[in-house]
matplotlib code that plots the C-alpha trace (Angstrom):
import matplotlib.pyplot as plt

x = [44.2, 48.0, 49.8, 50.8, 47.1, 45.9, 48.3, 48.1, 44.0, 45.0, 46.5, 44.2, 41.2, 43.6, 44.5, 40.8, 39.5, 38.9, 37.1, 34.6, 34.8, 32.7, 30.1, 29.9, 28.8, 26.5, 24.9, 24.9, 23.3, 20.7, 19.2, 16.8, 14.6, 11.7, 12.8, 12.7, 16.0, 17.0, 16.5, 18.9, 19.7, 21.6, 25.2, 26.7, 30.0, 32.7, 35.3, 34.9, 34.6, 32.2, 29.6, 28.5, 31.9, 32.6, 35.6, 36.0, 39.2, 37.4, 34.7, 37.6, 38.9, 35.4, 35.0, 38.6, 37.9, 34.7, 36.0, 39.4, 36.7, 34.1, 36.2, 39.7, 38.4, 41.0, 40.2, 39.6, 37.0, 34.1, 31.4, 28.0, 26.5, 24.1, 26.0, 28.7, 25.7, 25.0, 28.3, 28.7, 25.1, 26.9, 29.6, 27.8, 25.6, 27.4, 25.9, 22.1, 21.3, 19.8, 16.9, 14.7, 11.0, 8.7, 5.3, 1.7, 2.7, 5.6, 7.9, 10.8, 11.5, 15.0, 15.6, 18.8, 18.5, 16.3, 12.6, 12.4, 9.3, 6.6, 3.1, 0.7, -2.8, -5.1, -6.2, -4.7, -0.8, -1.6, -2.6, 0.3, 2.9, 1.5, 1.5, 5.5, 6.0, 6.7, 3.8, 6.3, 7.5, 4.1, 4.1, 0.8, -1.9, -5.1, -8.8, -9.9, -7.4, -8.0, -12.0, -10.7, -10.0, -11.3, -9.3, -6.2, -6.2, -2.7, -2.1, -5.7, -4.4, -1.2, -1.8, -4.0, -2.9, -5.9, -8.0, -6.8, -7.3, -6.6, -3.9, -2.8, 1.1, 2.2, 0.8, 2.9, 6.0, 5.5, 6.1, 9.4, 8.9, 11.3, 8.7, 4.4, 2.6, -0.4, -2.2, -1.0, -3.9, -4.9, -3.8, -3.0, 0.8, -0.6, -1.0, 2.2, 4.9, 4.2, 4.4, 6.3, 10.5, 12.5, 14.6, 10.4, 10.1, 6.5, 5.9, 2.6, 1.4, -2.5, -3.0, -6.4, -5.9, -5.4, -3.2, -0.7, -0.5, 1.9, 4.4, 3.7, 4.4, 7.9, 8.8, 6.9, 9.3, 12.4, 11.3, 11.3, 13.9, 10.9, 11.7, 11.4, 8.1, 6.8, 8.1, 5.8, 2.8, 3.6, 3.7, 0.3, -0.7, 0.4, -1.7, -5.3, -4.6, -2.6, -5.2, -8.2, -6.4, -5.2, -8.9, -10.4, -8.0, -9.7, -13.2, -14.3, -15.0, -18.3, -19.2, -17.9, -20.8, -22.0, -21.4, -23.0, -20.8, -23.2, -21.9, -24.5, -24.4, -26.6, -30.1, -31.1, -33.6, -33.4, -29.7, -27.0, -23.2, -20.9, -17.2, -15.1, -11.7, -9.1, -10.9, -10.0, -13.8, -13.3, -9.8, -11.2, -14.3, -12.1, -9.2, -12.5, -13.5, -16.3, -17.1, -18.1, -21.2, -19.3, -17.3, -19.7, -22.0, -18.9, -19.7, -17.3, -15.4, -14.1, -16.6, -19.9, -23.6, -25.7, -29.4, -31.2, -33.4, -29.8, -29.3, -32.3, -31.5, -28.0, -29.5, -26.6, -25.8, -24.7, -25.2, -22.0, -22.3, -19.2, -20.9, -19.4, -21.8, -19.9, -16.3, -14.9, -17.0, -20.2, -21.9, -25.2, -26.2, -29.4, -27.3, -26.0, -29.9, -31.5, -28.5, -29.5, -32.7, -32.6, -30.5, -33.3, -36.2, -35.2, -37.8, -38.2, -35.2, -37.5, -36.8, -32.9, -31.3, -29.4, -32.2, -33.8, -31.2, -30.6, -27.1, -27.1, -24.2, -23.0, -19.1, -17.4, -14.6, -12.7, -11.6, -11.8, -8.9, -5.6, -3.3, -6.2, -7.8, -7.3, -10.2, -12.5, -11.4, -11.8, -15.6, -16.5, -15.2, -17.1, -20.4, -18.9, -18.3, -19.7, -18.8, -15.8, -14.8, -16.9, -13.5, -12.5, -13.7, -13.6, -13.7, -11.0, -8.6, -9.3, -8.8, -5.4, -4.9, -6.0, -4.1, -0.5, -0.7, -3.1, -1.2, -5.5, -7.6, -10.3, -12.4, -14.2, -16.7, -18.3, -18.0, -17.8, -19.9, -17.6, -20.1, -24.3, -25.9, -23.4, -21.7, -18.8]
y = [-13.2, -13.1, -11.5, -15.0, -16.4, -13.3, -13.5, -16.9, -16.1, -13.7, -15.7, -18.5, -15.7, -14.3, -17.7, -19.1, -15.4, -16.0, -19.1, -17.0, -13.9, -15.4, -17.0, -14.0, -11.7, -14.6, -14.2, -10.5, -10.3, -12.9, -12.8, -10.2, -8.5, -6.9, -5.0, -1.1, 0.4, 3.7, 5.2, 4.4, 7.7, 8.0, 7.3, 4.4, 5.1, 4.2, 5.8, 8.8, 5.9, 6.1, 3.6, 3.5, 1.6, -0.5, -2.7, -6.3, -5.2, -2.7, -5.2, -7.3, -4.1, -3.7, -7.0, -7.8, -4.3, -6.0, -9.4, -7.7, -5.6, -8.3, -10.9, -9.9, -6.8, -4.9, -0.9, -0.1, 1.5, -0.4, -0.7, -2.2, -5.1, -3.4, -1.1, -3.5, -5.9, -2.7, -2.1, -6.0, -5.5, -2.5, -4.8, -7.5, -6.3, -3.5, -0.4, -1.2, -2.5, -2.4, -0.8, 1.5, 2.7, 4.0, 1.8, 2.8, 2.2, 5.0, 3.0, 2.1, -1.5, -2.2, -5.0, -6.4, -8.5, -8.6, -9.5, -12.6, -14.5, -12.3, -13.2, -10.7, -10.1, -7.8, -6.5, -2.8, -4.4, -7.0, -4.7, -2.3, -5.4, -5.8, -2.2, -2.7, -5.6, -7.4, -10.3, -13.3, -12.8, -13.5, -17.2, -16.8, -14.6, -14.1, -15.1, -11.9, -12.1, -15.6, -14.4, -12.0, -14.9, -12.1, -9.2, -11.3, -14.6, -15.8, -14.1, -15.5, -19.0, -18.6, -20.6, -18.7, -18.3, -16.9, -13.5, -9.9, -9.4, -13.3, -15.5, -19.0, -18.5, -21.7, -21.6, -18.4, -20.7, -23.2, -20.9, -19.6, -16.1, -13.4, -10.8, -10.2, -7.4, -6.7, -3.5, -0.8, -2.6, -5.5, -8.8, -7.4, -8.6, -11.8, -13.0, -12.3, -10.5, -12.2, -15.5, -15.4, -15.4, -12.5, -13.7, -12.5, -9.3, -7.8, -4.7, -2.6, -0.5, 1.2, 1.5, 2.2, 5.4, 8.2, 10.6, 7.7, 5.9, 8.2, 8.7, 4.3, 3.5, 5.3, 3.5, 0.6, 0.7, 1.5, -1.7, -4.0, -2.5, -1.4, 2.4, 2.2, 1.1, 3.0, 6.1, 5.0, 4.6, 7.9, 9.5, 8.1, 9.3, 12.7, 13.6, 13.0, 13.3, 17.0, 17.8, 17.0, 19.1, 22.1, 22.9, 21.8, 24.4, 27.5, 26.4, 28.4, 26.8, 27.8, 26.5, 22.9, 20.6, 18.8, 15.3, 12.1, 9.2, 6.2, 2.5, 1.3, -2.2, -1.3, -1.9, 0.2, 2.9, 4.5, 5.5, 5.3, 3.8, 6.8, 7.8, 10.4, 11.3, 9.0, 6.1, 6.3, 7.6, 10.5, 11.6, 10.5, 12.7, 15.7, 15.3, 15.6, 18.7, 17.5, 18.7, 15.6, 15.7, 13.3, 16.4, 19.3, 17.0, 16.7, 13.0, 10.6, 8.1, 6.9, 5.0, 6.5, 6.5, 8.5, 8.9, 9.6, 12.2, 14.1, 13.3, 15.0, 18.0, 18.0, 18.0, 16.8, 17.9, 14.8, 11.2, 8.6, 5.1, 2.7, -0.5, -4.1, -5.5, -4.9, -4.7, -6.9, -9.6, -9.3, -6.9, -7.4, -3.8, -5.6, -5.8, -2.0, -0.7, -2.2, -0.7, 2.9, 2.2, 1.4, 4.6, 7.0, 5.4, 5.8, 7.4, 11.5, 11.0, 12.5, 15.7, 15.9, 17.9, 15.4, 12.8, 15.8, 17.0, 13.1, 13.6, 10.0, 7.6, 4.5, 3.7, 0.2, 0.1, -2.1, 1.4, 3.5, 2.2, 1.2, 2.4, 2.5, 5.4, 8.1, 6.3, 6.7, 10.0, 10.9, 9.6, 11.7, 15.1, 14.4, 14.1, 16.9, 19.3, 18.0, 21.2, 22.1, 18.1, 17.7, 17.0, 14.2, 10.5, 8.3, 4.8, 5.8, 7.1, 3.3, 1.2, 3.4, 1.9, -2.0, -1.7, -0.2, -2.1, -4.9, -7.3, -8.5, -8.3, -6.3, -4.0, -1.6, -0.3, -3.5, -5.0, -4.8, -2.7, 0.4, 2.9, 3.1, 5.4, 4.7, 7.4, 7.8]
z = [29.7, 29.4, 26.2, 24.9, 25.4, 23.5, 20.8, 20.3, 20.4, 17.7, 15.6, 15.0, 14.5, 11.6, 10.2, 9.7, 8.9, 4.9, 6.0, 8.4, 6.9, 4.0, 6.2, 8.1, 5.4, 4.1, 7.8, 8.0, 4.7, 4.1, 7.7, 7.5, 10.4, 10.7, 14.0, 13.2, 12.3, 11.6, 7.8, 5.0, 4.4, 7.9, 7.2, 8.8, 10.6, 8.0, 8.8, 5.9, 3.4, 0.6, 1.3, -2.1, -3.4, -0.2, -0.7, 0.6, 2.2, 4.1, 5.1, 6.7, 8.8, 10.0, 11.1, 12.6, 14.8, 15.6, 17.0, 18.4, 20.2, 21.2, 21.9, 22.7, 25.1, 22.6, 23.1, 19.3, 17.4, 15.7, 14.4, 16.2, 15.0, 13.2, 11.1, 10.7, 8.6, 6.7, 5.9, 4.8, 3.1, 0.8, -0.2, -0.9, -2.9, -4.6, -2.9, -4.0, -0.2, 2.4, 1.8, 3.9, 4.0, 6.3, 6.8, 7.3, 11.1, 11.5, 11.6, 9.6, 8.3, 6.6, 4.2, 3.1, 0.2, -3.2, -2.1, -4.2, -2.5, -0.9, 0.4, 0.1, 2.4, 0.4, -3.1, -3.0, -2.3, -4.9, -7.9, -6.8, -7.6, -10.0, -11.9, -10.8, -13.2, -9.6, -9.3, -11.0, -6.8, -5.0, -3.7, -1.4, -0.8, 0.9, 0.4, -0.8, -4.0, -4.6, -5.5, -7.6, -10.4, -13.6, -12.3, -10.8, -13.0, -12.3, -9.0, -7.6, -8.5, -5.6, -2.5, 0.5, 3.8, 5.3, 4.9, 4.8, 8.5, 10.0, 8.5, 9.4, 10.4, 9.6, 5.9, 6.0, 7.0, 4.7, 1.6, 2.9, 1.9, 2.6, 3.5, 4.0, 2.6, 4.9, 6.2, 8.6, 11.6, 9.8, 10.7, 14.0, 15.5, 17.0, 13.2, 12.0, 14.0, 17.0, 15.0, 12.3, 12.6, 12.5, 8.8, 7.3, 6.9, 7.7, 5.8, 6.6, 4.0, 3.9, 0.1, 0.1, 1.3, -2.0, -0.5, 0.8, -2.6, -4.7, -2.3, -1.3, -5.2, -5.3, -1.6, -3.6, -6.6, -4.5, -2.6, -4.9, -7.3, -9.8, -9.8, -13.3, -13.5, -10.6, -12.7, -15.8, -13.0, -11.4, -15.0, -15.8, -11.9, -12.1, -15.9, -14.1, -10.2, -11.1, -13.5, -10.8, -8.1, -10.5, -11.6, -7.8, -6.7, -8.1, -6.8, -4.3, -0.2, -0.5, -3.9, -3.0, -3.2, -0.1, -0.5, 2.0, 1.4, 2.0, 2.8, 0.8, 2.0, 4.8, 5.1, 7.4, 7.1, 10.4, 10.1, 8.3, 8.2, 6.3, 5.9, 8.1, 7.8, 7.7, 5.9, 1.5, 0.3, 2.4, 0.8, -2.6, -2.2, -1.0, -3.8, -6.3, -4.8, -2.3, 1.1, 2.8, 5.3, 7.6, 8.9, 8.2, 10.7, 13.6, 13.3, 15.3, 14.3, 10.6, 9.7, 12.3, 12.0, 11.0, 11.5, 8.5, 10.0, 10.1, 6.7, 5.9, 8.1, 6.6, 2.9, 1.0, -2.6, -3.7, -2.2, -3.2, -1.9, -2.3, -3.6, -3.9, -6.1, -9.2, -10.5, -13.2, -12.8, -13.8, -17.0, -15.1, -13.5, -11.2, -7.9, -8.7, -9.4, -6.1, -3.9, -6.0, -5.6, -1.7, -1.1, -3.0, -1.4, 2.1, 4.1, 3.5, 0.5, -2.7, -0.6, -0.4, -3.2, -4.1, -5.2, -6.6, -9.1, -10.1, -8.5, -6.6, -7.7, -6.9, -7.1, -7.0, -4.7, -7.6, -8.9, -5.9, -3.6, -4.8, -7.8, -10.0, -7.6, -10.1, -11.9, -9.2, -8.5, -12.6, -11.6, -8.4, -10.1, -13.2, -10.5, -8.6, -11.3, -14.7, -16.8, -15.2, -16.0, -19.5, -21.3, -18.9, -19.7, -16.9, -18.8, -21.8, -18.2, -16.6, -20.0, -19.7, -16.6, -17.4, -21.0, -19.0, -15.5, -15.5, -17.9, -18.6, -21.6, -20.5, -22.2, -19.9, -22.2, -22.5, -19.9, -16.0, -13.6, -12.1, -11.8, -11.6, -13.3, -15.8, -17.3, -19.9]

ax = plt.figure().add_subplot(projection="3d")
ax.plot(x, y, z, "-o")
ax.set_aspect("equal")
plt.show()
């Protein structure tokens, strides 16, 4: 290209540059993508500037290095196309984006703009929003929440785009939201990042798991610009969970009760289904102060069988079996009973410790996964340890948590079924 080609190039580029300057920022902005990028802590190159006060002027520098660079060949510095739509990003919206987090995946997932629609594929992510002050932005969600009409009756009412581990892409489309909530595994890609455009952001978070959620609800509240109500959560987190790990700290190894985590779902008599490390019962049970059988017995797996003969060998202290037969919806304890009951008649059971001392409970995995964990972990130290936890009171700590974050009228002492035997 000769100099008077270029220049006259030049010129034209600078004469409509207000014009596409505006639509450029508009572009770099609103489309978002889900493609990993690097944390928002690492500084964008600016130049020295403060990227907190980003002027528009500087904006235009960036871009016009930019274009002289793509498009005229022009030797100058410049940003990439990246940072320059994080620098236009800082402008636009006054410092406060984009934002960064790390997911349940590793990975970490930047988004530019406010998330103002937001479809959402299980209970844990659901309640979370929800304990924000955040669920006015959920347009869709899945099967699994829609059940959940007593504890979620506005939210269940949203359209459904599938269940919490298969969704159908196109309802996802059709509600033109700006980003999905889902699980670290579950949908797997071929649901939604394989099918879903790039302007969606997919955001994988594993909220079941206890030691994940405090440091989840301040990426959470950062998220969603709710860092004031995540604080408010945190401080209601931090009174029980800190308790619970202050006093479990001075227990001695040794005295730690041995605890068999039933899935009490299962029928079967000849073995068992329990939970190993990595799966939310297990960290519950260990935050409480439990030693759980799963790894004691160098079983395989998160979720591996057991035979019950090894149970018996094993001869736990306590038996805990996450039940789904109660919750918020029914006051009726029958379901509850015949899971206990199935559990302490097993075969060569009269003999375990546990069924011996009476220290056999069933927990509802409404208040055992989630942001309402603490309640469920309040439980399984009270079983644990009952004197060491006599002054602790498991249902007055969850009608805490309904009366602050649920936005329901609910009153936990007289009705539901969280826990069998029931205890207060």
């Amino acid at each position: 290209m000769n100099m008077k080609m270029k220049l006259s190039t030049w010129k034209r580029c600078k004469g409509v540059f207000s014009c596409l300057l505006v639509i450029l920022i508009l572009i770099l902005v609103i489309a978002t993508a889900s493609t990993p990028v690097v944390a928002a802590t690492t500084a964008v190159n600016t130049g020295g500037v403060d990227i907190g006060s980003i002027s528009r002027a500087e904006v235009i520098d960036a871009v016009m290095a930019y274009m002289k660079a793509t498009y005229l060949g022009e030797e100058v510095e410049y940003l990439e196309k990246e940072e320059l739509r994080k620098l236009a990003c800082l402008h636009f919206y006054q410092g406060m984006y984009p934002r960064t987090i790390t997911t349940a995946t590793g990975e970490n997932v930047t988004i530019y703009k406010p998330l103002e629609r937001i479809v959402v594929l299980n209970t844990d992510i659901a309640e979370t929003i929800r304990a924000l002050g955040a669920d006015d932005r959920i347009v869709g969600i899945s099967d699994t929440i829609e059940k959940r009409t007593d504890f979620f009756p506005m939210i269940s009412k949203k359209p459904v785009v599938g269940g919490w581990k298969e969704i159908d892409p196109e309802s996802v489309l059709q509600l033109e939201p700006d980003a999905v909530f889902a699980y670290g595994t579950w949908p797997g890609p071929e649901y939604i990042e394989d099918k879903l455009p790039p302007t969606i952001t997919v955001v994988r978070l594993d909220f079941f798991k206890p030691e994940e959620l405090r440091e989840g609800m301040e990426t959470f509240g950062y998220l969603l610009e709710e860092e004031a109500n995540a604080s408010k959560y945190l401080e209601w987190h931090d009174e029980y969970v800190g308790e619970i790990e202050d006093r479990v700290s001075e227990i001695p190894e040794d005295e730690k009760p041995k605890v068999f985590l039933d899935r009490s779902s299962v029928d079967s008599i000849s073995e068992r289904k329990t939970y190993s490390e990595g799966t939310g019962m297990h960290q519950l049970c260990e935050l409480a102060g439990g030693n759980n059988m799963a790894i004691t017995a160098e079983l395989v797996g998160t979720s591996p069988t057991i035979d019950t003969e090894k149970i018996l060998e094993q001869d736990p202290d306590v038996i805990i079996g996450l039940s789904r037969k109660g919750g918020y919806k029914t006051d009726d304890e029958t379901e509850m009973k015949e899971e206990y009951k199935r559990i302490i008649e097993l075969p060569g059971f009269g003999n375990i410790t546990a069924v011996e001392d009476e220290r056999v409970y069933l927990i509802d995995g409404s208040i055992s996964f989630g942001s309402v964990y603490p309640v469920g972990l309040t439980y399984m130290a009270k079983w644990f340890y009952p004197e060491e936890f006599e002054d602790l009171n498991p249902q007055a700590i969850h009608q805490e948590y309904v009366d602050k974050f649920c936005g329901i009228d609910f009153d936990v002492t007289e009705h539901g079924m969280f826990v069998y035997p029931q205890v207060s």
